[in-house]
N, C-alpha and C positions, 0 to 999 in steps of 0.2 A: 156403050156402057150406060147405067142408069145410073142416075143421080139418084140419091135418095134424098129424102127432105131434110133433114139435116142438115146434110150438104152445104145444099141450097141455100139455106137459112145462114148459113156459114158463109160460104161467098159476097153476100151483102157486108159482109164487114172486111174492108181490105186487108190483106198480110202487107208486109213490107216487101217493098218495089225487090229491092236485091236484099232479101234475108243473110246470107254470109258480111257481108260490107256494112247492110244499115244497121245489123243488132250490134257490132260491133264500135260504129261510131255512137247506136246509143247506150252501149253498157258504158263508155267510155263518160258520155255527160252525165247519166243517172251517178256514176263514183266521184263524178267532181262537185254535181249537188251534192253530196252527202259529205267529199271531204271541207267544201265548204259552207257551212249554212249559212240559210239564207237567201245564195244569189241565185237568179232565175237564168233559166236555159229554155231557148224555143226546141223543141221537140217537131220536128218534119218529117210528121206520117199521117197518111192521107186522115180527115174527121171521121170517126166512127157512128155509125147512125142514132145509136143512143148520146143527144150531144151534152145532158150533165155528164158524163163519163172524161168526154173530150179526147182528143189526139193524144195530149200530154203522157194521159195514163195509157189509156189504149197502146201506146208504142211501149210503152212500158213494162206493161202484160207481155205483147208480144217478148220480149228482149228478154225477160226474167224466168218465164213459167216454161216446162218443158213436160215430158214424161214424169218425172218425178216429184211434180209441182201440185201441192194442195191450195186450193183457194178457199175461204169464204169470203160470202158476198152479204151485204146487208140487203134490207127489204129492199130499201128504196132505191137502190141500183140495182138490184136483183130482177131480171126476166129471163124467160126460157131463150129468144134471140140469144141474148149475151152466153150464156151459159152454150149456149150449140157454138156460138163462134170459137167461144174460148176449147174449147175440146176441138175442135175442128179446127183450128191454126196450130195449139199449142201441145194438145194433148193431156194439162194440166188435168189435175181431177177436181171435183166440187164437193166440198167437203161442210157439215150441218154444224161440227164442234171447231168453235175458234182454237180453241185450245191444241187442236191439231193440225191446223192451216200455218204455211209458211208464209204466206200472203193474204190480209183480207182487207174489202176493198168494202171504202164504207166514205158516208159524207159526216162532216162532223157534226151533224143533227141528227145522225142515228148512231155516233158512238154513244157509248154507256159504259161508264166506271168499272161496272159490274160485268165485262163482257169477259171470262177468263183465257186472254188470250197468253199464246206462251211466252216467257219470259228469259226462256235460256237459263241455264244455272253456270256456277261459276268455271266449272269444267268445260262446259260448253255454250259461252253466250250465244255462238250465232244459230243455234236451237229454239231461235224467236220468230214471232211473227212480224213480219213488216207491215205498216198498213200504207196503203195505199187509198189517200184521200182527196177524192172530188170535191173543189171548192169554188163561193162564189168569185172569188179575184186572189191572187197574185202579186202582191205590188210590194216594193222598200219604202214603206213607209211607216209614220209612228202604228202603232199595232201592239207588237210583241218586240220586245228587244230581244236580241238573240247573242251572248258572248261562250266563251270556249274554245277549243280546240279547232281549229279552219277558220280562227276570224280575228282581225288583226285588233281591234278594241271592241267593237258592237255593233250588229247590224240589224237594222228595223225588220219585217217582214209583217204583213196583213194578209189574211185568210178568209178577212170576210168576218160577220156577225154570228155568233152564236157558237162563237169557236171556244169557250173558256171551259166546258168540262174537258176537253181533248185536250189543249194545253195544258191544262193544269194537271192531266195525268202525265203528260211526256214532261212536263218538266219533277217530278216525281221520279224519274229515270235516275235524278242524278244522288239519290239515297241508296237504288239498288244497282247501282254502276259495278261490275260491267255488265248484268242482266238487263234488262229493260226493253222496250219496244224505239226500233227507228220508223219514221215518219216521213213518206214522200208522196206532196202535194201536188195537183194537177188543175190546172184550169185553162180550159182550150188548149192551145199546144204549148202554154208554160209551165214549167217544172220545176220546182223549189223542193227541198230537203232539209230534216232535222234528226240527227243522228242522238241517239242515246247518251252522248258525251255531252250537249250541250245545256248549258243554261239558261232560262228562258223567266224574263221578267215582262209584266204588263208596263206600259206606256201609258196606260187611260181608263178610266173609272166605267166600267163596265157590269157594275152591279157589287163592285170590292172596288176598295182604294187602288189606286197606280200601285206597283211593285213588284215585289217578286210573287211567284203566285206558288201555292202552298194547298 
């Protein structure tokens, strides 16, 4: 048989070891990031060769995107590579309007206030987009406090510099509740989540006073 280049171009980025078993155990951690935010989950799927992307998300893609699955992608994680892989594992399609993607996968240096992604309406919130965000770390520390629903008084989480327009839209979620945008973070193979329901105040003077952010 011939390979076509695509293909090819595909194979450099691994699938999961045992597809039925491992999307399983990881749709299993991506619902327990989400029903808890904040707390981090190692994600064990091989590094994917684009490494701001990282494993985290990469297993991610795999486990979530299917046939029916639109993506967009921002510039700065945006190349022909990723895009042949992700059709070539998943099937997923690549889509140029946020507005019609159920997943877009962006760092938070290239989100934008302005990017009109969907929101779901009240009949049907889960008609949103998720984003899926490559970050520089991972960590429970002071950062963002995080309270609400999956968290027993408040739990820290940090994403790294340059995160306060994307926070300050996802915490903006919780005026157009239950519409809104959920949020799961990836850095190397760990996996953090912040679901539409939560609340999300600043810890530290970041260009605006500490507090809640608005």
């Amino acid at each position: 048989m011939t390979v076509k280049p695509e293909m090819t171009t595909g194979l450099v980025w691994s699938a999961l070891a045992d597809p039925a078993h491992d999307s399983q155990r990881l749709f299993r951690q991506i619902l327990a990031a989400l029903s808890e935010p904040g707390t981090l989950h190692a994600i064990a799927v091989a590094e994917p060769p684009q490494a701001r992307l990282g494993a985290a998300l990469w297993g991610a893609l795999l486990t979530l995107c299917d046939l029916e699955t639109k993506i967009w992608i921002a510039a700065d994680l945006d190349s022909p590579p990723l895009r042949e892989a992700l059709t070539f594992h998943t099937g997923a399609r690549i889509t140029n309007d946020p507005a019609n993607a159920d997943f877009a996968l962006l760092t938070p240096e290239s989100f934008d206030p302005d990017i009109p992604f969907a929101l779901g309406s009240d009949s049907y919130p889960d008609r949103s987009t998720t984003l899926l965000v490559a970050v520089e770390r991972l960590e429970n520390i002071e950062g963002w406090r995080l309270s609400g629903p999956g968290i027993a008084e408040s739990r820290m989480l940090d994403i790294g510099d340059g995160s306060r327009a994307l926070m300050t839209r996802l915490a903006a979620n919780r005026a157009s509740f239950p519409c809104g945008l959920d949020a799961i973070f990836g850095c190397g193979g760990q996996l953090a989540a912040i679901p539409r329901s939560t609340r999300i105040d600043s810890t530290r003077i970041d260009g605006a006073n500490a507090g809640e952010v608005n």
